[in-house]
MMTF fields as JSON, N, C-alpha, C and O atoms, coordinates in Angstrom:
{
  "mmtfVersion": "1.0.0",
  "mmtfProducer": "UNKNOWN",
  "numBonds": 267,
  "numAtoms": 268,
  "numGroups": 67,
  "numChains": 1,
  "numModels": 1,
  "chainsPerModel": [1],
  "groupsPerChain": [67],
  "chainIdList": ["A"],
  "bondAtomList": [4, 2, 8, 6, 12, 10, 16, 14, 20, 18, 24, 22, 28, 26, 32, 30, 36, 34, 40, 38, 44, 42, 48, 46, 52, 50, 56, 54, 60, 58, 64, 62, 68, 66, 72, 70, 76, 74, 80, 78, 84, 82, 88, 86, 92, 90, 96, 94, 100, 98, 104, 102, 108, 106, 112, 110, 116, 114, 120, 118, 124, 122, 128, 126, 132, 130, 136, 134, 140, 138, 144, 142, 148, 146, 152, 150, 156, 154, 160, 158, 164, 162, 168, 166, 172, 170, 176, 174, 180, 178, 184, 182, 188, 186, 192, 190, 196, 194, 200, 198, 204, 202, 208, 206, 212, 210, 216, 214, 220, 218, 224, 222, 228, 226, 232, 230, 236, 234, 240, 238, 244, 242, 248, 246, 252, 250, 256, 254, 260, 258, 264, 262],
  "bondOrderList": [1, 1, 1, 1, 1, 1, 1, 1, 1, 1, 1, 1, 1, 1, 1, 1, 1, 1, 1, 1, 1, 1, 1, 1, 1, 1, 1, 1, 1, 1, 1, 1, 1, 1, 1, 1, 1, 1, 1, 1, 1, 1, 1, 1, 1, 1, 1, 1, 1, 1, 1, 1, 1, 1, 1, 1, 1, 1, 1, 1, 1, 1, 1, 1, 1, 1],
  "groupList": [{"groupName": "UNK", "atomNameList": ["N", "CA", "C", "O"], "elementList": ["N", "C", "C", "O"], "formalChargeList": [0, 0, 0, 0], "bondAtomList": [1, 0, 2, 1, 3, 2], "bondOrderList": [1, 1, 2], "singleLetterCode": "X", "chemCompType": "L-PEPTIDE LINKING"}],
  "groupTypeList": [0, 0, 0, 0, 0, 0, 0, 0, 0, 0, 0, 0, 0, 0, 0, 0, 0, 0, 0, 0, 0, 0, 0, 0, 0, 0, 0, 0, 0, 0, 0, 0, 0, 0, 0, 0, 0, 0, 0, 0, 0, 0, 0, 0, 0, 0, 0, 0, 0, 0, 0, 0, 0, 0, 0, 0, 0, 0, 0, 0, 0, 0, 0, 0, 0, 0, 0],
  "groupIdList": [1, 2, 3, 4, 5, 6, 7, 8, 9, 10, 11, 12, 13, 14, 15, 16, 17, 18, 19, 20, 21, 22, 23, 24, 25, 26, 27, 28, 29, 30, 31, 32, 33, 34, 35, 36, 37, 38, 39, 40, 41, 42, 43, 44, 45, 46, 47, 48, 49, 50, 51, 52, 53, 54, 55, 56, 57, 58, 59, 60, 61, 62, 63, 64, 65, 66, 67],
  "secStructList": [7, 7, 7, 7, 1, 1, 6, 6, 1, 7, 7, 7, 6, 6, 5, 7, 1, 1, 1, 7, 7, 5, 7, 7, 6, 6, 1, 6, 6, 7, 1, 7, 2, 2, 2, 2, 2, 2, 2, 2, 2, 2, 2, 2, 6, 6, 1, 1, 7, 7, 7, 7, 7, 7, 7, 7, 7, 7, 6, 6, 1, 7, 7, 1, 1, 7, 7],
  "xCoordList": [0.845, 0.0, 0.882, 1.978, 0.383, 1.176, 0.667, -0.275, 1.577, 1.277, 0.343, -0.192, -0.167, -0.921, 0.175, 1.4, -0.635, 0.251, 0.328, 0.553, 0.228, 0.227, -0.285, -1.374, 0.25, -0.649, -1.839, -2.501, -2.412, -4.0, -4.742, -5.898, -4.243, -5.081, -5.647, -4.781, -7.126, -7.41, -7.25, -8.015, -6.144, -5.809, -7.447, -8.449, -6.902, -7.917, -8.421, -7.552, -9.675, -10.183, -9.376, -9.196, -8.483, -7.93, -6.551, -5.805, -6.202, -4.727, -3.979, -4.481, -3.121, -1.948, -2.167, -2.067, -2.61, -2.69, -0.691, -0.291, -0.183, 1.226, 2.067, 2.599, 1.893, 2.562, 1.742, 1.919, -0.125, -0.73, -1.081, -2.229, 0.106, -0.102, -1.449, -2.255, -1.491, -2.775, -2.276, -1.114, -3.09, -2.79, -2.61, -2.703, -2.31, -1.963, -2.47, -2.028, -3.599, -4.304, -3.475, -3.994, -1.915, -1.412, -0.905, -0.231, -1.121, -0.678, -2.066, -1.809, -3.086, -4.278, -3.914, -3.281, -4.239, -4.846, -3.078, -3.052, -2.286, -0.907, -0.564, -1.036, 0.143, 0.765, 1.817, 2.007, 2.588, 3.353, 4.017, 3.7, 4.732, 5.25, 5.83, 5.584, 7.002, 7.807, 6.407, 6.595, 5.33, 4.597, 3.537, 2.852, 3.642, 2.757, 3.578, 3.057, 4.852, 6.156, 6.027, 6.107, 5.815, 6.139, 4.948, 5.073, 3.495, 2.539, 2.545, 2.222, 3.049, 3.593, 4.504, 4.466, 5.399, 6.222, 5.731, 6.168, 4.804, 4.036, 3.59, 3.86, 2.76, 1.915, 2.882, 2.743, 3.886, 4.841, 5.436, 4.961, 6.007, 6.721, 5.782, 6.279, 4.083, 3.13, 2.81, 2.24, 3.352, 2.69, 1.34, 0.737, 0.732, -0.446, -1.044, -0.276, -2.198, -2.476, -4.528, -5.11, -4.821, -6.46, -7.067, -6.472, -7.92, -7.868, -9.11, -10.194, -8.75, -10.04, -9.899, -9.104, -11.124, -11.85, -12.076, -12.978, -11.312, -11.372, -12.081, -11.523, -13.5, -14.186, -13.907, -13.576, -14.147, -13.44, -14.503, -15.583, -14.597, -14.918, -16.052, -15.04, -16.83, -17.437, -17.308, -17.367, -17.139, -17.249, -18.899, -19.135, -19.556, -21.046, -21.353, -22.351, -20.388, -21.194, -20.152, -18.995, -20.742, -20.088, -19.243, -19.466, -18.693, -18.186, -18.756, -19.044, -19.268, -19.852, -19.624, -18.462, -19.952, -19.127, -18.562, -18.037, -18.747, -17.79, -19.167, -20.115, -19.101, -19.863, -19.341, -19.76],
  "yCoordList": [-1.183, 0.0, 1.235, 1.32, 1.996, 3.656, 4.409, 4.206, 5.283, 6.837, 7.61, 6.962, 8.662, 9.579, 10.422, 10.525, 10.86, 11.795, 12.822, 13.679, 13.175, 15.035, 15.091, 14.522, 15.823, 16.184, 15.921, 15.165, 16.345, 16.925, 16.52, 16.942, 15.307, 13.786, 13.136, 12.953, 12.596, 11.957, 10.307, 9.38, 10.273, 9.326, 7.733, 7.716, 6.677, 5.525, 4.974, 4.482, 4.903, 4.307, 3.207, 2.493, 2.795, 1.869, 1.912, 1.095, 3.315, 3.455, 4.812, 5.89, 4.519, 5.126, 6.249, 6.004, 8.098, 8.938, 9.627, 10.67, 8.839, 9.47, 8.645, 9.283, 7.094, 6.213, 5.76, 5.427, 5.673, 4.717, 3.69, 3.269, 2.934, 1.622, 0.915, 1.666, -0.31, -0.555, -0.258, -0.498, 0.192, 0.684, -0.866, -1.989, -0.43, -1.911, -0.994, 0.126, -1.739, -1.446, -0.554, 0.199, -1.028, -0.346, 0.949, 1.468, 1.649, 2.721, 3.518, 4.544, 3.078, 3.382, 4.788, 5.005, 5.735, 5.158, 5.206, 5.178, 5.25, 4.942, 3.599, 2.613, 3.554, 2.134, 1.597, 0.386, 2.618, 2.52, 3.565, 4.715, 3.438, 4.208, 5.828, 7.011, 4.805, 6.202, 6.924, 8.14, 6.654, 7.835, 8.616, 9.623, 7.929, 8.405, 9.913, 10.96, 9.582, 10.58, 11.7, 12.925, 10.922, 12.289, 13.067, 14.189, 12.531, 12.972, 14.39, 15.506, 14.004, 14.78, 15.773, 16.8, 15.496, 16.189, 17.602, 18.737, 17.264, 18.163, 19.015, 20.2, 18.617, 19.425, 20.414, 21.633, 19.814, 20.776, 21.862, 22.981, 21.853, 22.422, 23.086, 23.672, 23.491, 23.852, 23.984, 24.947, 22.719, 22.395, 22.002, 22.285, 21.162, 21.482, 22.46, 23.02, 22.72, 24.258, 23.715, 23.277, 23.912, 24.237, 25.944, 26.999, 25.898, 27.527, 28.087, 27.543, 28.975, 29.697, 31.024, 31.652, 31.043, 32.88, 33.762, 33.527, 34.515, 35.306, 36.364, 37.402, 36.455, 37.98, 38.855, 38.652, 40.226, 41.391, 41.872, 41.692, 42.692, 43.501, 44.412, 44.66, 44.955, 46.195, 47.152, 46.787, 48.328, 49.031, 49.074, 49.025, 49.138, 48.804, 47.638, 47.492, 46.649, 45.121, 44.803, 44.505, 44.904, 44.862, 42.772, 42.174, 42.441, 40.838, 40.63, 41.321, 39.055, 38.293, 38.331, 37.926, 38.569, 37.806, 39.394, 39.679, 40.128, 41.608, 42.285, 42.112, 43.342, 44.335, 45.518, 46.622],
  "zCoordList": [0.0, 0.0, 0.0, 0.553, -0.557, -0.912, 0.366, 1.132, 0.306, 1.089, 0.607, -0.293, 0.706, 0.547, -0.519, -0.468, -1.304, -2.41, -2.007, -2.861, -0.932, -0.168, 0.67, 0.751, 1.747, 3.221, 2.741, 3.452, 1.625, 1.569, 1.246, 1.27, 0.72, 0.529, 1.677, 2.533, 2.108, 3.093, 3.611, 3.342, 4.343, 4.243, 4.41, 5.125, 3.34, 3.566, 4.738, 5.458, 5.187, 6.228, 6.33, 5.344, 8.175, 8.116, 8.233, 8.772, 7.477, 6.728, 7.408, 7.727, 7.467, 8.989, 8.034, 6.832, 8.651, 7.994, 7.7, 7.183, 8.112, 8.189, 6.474, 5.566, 6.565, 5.321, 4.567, 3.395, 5.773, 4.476, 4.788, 4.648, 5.402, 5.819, 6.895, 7.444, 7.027, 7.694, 9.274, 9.601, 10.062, 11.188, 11.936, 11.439, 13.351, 14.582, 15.745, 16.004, 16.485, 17.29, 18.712, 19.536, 18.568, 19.692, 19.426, 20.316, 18.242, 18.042, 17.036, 16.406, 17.01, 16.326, 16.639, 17.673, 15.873, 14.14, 13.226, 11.996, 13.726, 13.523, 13.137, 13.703, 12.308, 12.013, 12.91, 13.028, 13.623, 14.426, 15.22, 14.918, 16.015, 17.016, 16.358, 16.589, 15.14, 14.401, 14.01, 13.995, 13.751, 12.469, 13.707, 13.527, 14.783, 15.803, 16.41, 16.795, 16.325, 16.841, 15.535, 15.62, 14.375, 13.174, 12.995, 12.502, 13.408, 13.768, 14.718, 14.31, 16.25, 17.291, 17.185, 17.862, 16.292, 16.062, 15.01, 15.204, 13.955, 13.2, 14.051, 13.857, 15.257, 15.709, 16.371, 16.268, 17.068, 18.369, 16.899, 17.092, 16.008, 14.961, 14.456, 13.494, 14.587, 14.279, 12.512, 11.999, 11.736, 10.722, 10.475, 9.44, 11.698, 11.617, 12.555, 13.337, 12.585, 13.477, 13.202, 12.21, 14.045, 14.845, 13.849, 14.067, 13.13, 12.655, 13.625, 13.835, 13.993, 14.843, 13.986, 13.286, 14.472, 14.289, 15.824, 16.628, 15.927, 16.591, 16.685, 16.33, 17.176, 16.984, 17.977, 19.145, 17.14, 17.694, 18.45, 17.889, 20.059, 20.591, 19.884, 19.23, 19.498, 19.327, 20.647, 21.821, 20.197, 21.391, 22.083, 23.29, 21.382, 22.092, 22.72, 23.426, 22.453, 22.953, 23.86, 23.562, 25.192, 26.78, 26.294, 25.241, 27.035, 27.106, 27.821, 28.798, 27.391, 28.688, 29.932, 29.941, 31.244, 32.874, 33.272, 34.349, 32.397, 32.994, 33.1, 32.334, 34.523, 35.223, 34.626, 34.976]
}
C-alpha cells in the first residue's frame, strides 16, 4: 500500500494517515510508534495548526461575565 500523495489527501479508512499503511491497534490510528512521533512532532513544529476565528470587541457590545 502507498502513502498519501500530499498532506492533503485523506488518508484511507484503516490506513496510517502518516505512510498509508494498515494501522496496529497499539498505536491506532498509527501504524506505528515512528509515524505516531512524526505525527507529534508536526503538531509541536506547528505544521499542523487548529484555525479559529477570533471575533473582535465592538465598542457597544459589553463581554460576557464583565460588570
Amino acid at each position: 500500500m502507498s502513502a498519501p500523495e500530499n498532506d492533503n489527501d485523506p488518508p484511507r479508512p484503516g490506513a496510517c494517515p502518516i505512510c498509508g499503511k494498515p494501522t496496529v491497534l497499539a498505536f491506532r490510528p498509527f501504524c506505528s510508534k515512528r509515524c505516531a512521533d512524526v505525527d507529534l512532532q508536526r503538531w509541536f513544529t506547528g505544521r499542523y495548526a487548529v484555525p479559529a476565528v477570533e471575533e473582535e470587541d465592538g465598542p457597544d457590545e459589553p463581554e460576557e461575565g464583565r460588570t
